[in-house]
Each structure stands twice: as C-alpha cells, then as structure tokens.
C-alpha positions as CSV (number, residue, x, y, z in Angstrom):
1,X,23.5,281.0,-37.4
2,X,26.4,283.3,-36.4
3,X,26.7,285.4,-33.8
4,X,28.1,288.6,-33.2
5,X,28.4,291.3,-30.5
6,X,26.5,294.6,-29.9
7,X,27.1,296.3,-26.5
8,X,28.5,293.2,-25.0
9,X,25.2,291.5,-26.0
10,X,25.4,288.3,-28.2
11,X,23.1,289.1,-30.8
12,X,22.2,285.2,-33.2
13,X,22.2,286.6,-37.3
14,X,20.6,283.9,-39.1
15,X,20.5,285.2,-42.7
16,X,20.9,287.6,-45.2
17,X,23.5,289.2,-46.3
18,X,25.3,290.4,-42.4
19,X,24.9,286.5,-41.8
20,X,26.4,285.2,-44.7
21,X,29.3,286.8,-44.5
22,X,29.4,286.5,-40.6
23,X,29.2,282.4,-41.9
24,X,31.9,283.3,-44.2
25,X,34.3,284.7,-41.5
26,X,33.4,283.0,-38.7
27,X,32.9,279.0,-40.2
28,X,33.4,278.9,-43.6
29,X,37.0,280.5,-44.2
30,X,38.6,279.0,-40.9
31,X,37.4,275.9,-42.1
32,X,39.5,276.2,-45.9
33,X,42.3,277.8,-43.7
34,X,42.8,274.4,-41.4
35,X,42.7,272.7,-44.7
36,X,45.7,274.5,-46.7
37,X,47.8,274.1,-43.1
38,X,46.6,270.5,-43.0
39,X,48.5,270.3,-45.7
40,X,51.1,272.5,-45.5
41,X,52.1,271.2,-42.3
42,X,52.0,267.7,-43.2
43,X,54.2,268.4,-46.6
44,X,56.9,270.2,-44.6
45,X,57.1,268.0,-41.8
46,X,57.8,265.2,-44.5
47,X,59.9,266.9,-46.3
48,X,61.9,268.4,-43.5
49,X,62.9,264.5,-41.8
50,X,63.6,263.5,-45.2
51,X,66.1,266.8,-45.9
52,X,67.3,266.5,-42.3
53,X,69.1,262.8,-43.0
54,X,71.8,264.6,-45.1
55,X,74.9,266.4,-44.5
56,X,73.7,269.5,-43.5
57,X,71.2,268.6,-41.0
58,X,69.6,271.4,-42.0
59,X,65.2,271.5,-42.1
60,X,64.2,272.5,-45.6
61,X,61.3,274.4,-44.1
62,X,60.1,276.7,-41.3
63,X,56.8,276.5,-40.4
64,X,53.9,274.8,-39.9
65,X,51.1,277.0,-41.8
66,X,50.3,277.5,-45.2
67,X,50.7,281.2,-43.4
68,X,54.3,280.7,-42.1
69,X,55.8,278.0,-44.7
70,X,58.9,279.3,-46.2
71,X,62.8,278.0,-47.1
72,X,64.4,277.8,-44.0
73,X,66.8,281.0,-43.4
74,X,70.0,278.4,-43.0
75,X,68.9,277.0,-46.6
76,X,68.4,280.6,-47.8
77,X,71.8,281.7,-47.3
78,X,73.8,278.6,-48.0
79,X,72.6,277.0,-50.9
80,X,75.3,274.2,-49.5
81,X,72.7,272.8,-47.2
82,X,70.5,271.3,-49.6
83,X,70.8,267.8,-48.7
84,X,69.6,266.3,-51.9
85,X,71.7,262.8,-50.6
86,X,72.6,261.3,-47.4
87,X,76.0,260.7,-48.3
88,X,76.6,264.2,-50.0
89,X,78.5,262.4,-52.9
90,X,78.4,264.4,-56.1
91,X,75.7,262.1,-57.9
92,X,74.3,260.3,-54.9
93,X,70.7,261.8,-54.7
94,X,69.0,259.3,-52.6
95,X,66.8,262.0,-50.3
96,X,65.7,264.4,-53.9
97,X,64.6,261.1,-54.7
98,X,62.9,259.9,-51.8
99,X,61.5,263.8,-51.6
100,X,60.4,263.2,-55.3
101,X,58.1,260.0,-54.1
102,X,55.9,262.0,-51.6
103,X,53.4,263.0,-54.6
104,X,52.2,259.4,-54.8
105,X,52.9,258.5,-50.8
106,X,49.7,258.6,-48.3
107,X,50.7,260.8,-45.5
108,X,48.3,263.4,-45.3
109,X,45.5,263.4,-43.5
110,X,46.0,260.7,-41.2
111,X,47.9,258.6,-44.5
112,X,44.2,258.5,-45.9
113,X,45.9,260.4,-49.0
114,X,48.3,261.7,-51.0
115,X,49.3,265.4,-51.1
116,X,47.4,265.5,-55.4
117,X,44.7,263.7,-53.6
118,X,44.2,265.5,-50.9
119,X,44.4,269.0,-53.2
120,X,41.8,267.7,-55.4
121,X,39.4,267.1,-53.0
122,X,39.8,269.9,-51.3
123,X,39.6,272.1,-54.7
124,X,36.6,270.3,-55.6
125,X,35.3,270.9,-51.8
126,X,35.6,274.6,-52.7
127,X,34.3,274.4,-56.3
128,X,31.0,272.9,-54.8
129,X,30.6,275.7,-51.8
130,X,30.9,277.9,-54.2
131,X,28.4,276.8,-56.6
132,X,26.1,276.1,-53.7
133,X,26.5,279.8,-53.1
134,X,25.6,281.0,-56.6
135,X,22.9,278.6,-56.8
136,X,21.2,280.1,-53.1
137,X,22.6,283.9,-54.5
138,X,20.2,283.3,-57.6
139,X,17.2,281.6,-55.8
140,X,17.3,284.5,-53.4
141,X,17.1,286.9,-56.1
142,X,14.3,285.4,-57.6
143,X,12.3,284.6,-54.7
144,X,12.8,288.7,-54.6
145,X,11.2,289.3,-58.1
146,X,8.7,287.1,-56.7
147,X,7.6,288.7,-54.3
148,X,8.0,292.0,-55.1
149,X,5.5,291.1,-58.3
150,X,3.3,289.7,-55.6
151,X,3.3,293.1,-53.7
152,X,2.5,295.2,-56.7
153,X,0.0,292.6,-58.0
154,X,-2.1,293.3,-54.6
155,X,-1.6,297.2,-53.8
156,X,-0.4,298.4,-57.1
157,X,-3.1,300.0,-59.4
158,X,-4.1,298.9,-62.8
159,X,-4.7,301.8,-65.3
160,X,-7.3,299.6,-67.6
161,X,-9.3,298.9,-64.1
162,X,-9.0,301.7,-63.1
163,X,-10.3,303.5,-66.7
164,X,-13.2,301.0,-67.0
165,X,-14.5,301.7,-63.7
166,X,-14.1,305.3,-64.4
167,X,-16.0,305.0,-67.5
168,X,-18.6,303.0,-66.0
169,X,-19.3,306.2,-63.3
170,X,-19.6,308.4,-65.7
171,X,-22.2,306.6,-67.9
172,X,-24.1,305.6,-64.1
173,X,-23.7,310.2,-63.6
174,X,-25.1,310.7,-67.9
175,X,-27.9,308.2,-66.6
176,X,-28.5,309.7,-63.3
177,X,-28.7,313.3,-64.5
178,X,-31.1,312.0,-67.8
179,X,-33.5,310.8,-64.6
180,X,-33.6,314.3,-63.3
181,X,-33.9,316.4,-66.7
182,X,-36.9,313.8,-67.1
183,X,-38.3,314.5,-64.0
C-alpha cells in the first residue's frame, strides 16, 4: 500500500493502476537505485585505494552513486595521473593489474560477492519483478473479461429469449382472441 497526499491528508492507495506506480516510485525504483550505488560505490571505492598507491596519488573516481560516478577531473585533464604502477616504471603495472583482479575478488556487498556476481543477481532480481508484473498485468486483464462477461451474462439481453417469449405472447393473444370470436 502506498501512500500519497491530498490536502495535507495521507490518503493509503492499495491497487490499481495510481498504486502501482505509487509502488513503483515510492518502493520499487528506490529499491533498484540503492542497488546500482551499492555497487557503484563499492567498485570506486576499490578502485580509487588501489589507483591512489601510485605516483600520482590521484583517485580514479569521484563519487559515490551510480548517479555521480565519473573520471575524476585531475585524471581528466592529465592523462599523466593514471597510476597503472606503484613505482611508475615504464612496464611496471602492478596496480592495472591488481585493478584487473577485482572482477573475481568478493568485496561487494559486505565481501558476500564479486562485482559479475553481484550484477547477475541483481539483473536476474529485475528480470523476475518484471515478469511478476506481466504475469499480475495479464491476470488483471482477464479477471476483467471475466467479469465484464459475468455483467452482461446477468443484465444483458438475449435476442433468441427474448424472440421466443415474444412468439409465445403472440400465439397466448391468436388464442385469447379465438376465445372471444367463439364466444
């Protein structure tokens, strides 16, 4: 149930359409956000002690957010401070290498996984909610047919009824009248 505001009142929206996407902005998207600056943040933080150990000193990265992650500004305009070794020895590349060996380390998420672990289970998070929401998207519509059939099934009218109790008044009248010419 999400809730939103009318004229300062707190008004609870527990389905439909309004609530689904109050869901969507309120729990659902926040939720996937936290995960891509999970890791985000966790990747550059990494990255940034290992880059820092070179020459330059330099972070790789600013930011913290899959929002705000970008090349650092220093990096940007000096291609120089790329520490790829501590030393900074033309063929030494000790800290490319060690950057290289975060796709199989476990540091994300409290070091339960690595960074290709952690993606794939957070694509395959996504995958699922939004099959789940195809899946309710067509059960809703049905359950719709449904009971719209339902609805014309008891107040609609039925031309073949209707046509055989018409027929069946008139031959009652033919009778009726017969009585009276007889009479």
């Amino acid at each position: 149930a999400a809730t939103i505001l009318v004229d300062g009142k707190a008004l609870g929206v527990t389905g439909g359409r309004l609530g689904s996407l109050l869901e969507l902005r309120e729990e659902t998207v926040p939720s996937l956000r936290q995960g891509l600056d999970t890791l985000a943040g966790e990747l550059a933080a990494q990255v940034n002690t290992l880059h820092r150990a070179g020459p330059s000193g330099a972070d790789f990265f600013t930011g913290a957010t899959a929002a705000t992650l970008a090349v650092s500004p220093e990096v940007q305009s000096n291609l120089a401070a790329i520490n790829v070794s501590t030393s900074g020895l033309s063929g030494d590349n000790d800290v490319a290498l060690a950057i290289a060996q975060l796709q199989t380390s476990r540091f994300i998420d409290g070091a339960s996984a690595t960074p290709g672990e952690y993606w794939s289970a957070f694509t395959t998070r996504l995958g699922g909610m939004t099959q789940e929401a195809a899946f309710q998207e067509t059960n809703a519509a049905l359950a719709g047919e449904a009971l719209t059939a339902r609805r014309e099934s008891v107040k609609g009218v039925s031309l073949d009824e209707e046509m055989a109790n018409l027929v069946q008044a008139q031959q009652a009248f033919l009778a009726a009248a017969r009585v009276f010419e007889v009479t």
